[in-house]
Structures are given as structure tokens and as C-alpha cells.
C-alpha positions in Angstrom: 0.9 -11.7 -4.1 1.5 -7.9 -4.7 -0.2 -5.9 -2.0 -0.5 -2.0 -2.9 -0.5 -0.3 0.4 -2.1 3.6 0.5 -1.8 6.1 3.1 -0.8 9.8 3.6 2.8 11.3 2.0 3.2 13.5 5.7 2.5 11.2 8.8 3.3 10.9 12.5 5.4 8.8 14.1 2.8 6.3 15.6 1.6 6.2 12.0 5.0 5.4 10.5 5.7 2.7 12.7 1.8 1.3 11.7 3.4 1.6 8.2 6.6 -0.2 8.9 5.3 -3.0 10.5 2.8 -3.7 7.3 6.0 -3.5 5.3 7.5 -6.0 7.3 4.8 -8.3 7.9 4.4 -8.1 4.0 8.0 -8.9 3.1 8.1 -11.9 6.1 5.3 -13.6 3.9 7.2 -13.0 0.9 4.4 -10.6 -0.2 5.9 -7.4 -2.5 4.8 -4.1 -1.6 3.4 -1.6 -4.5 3.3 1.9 -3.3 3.5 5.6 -4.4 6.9 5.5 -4.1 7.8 8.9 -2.0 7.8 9.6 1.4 5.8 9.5 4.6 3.5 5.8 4.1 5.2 4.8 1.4 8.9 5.0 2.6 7.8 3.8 5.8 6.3 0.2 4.5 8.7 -0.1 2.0 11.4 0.6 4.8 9.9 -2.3 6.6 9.3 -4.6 3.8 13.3 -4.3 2.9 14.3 -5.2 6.6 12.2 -8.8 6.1 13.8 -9.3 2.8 10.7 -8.0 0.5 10.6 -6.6 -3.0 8.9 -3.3 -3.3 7.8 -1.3 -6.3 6.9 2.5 -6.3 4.8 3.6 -9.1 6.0 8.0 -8.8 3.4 10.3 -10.0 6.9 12.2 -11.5 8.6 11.6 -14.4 12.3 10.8 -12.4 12.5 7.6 -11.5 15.1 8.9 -9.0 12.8 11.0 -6.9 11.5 7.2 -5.6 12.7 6.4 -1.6 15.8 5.0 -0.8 13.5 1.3 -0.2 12.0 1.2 -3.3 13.4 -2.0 -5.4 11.7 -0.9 -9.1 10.5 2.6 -9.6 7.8 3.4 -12.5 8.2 6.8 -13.2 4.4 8.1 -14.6 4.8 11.9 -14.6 1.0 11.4 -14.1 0.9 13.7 -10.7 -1.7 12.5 -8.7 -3.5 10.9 -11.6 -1.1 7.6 -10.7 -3.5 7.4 -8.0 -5.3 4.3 -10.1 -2.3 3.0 -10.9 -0.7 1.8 -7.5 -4.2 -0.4 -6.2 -4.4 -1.2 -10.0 -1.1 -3.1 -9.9 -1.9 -5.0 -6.1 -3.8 -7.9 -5.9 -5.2 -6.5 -2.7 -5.0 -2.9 -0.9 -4.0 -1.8 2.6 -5.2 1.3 3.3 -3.6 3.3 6.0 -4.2 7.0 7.7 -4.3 9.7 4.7 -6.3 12.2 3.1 -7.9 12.8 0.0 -5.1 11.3 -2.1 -5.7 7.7 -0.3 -9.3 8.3 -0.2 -8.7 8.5 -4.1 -7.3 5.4 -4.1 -9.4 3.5 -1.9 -12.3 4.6 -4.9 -9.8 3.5 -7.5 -9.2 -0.3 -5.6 -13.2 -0.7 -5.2 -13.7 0.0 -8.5 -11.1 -2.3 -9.4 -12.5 -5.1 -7.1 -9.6 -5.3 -4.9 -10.1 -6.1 -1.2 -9.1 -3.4 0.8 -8.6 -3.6 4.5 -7.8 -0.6 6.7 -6.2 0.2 9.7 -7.2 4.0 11.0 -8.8 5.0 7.8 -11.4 6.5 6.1 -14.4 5.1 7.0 -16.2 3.8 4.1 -18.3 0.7 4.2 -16.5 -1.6 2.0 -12.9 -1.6 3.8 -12.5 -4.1 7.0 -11.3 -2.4 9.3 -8.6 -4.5 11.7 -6.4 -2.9 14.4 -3.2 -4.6 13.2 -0.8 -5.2 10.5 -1.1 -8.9 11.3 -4.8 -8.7 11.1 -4.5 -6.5 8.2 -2.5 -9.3 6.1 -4.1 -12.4 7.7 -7.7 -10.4 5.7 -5.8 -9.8 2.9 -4.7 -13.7 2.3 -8.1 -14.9 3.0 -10.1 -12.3 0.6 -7.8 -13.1 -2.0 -7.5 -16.8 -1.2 -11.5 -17.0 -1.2 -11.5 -15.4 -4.5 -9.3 -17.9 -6.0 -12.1 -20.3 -5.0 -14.5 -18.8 -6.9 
């Protein structure tokens, strides 16, 4: 499945290596990654998801597809700015969100509204999102909400 994953464009270390081991997980399981396509989160998953073989896409909010991090298999170029911010949950079957501000919050709206599952590790705190404390927890959620869908 394609699994947009959110969080902030400037993070810490502890939160990049959060991020890099979603990516990882993700690509293991032959998931592809859909993110923003820049730095910070969004280089760090897709970092991880190319170092288990994964596909990533980055849907920029510029119009240069070139401006997309050095992990990023297919760039969209929007030239939307931070109206793209519908577009990367739009395109996942679910959502991980990670630590970010109101950029991810944005997007956390945008995947709800979408009916996408979203699970979260050290996010914002909104009642819909499962929180789990790891990446493994994060996609074991993931495959199950989407799975259970499928039932329905």
C-alpha cells in the first residue's frame, strides 16, 4: 500500500531517526512512502525506506521537481506551497503522523477528512490518531486499519 507519512520540515535527531526507521519498516514490507518531498521528516523516512529497498514519492509544494531530497524515487512538482498539504495524505492509503507543527497538523485534518487512518507517534494530540510508541507498532496499525477496511 502507499503510506503518506507527515511530520515537521526542521527536526531533531531523536526525531530523525523516529522517521528513518518508519521509512525502513515501510520499504521492508514493500510499502511506498508518499511524503512532502523536502527535508527534515520527509528526507529522513524516505532515507530509510531506500536503505530497505522501498519506492518513495514526494509530492513538493514548488514547482522544481529538482528541489525534492536526494531519496525521493518520483517527485510531483505542485507549485501549490503549502496548499499541497491535501495532497500527500490524499495520495496514501493510510497516514503516519510524526512530531510537527501546524503544517502536519494541516494534514492530519486533510487525512481525517479523507478517511484515512492515521496513527501517530509523538504527535499532536487529537482524538482520532492511535497513538503507538513505535514504527513497528505504527505499521502493524496501519495494515490492520486498512486490512479491516477491505473487509467492509
Amino acid at each position: 500500500m502507499r503510506v503518506s507519512i507527515i511530520g515537521g520540515g526542521t527536526i531533531t535527531d531523536d526525531e530523525a531517526n523516529v522517521a528513518t526507521a518508519v521509512g525502513r519498516e515501510l520499504g521492508s514490507r514493500g510499502h511506498t512512502v508518499v511524503c512532502g518531498g523536502l527535508g527534515g521528516t520527509m528526507e529522513a523516512v524516505c532515507r530509510g525506506a531506500k536503505a530497505a529497498d522501498g519506492e518513495t514519492i514526494g509530492i513538493l509544494p514548488v514547482e522544481d521537481r529538482g528541489a525534492a531530497n536526494e531519496y525521493v524515487d518520483t517527485a510531483i512538482a505542485t507549485g501549490m506551497g503549502h496548499a499541497r498539504n491535501a495532497l500527500v495524505p490524499l495520495n496514501g492509503d493510510a497516514v503516519i503522523a510524526l512530531s510537527g507543527g501546524p503544517g502536519t497538523l494541516s494534514e492530519i485534518g486533510f487525512a481525517l477528512v479523507y478517511g484515512r487512518p492515521v496513527v501517530g507517534i509523538a504527535t499532536h494530540d487529537v482524538p482520532e490518531i492511535e497513538i503507538v510508541s513505535t514504527p513497528v507498532e505504527a505499521v502493524d496499525a496501519l495494515e490492520r486499519a486498512v486490512e479491516s477496511e477491505r473487509e467492509v
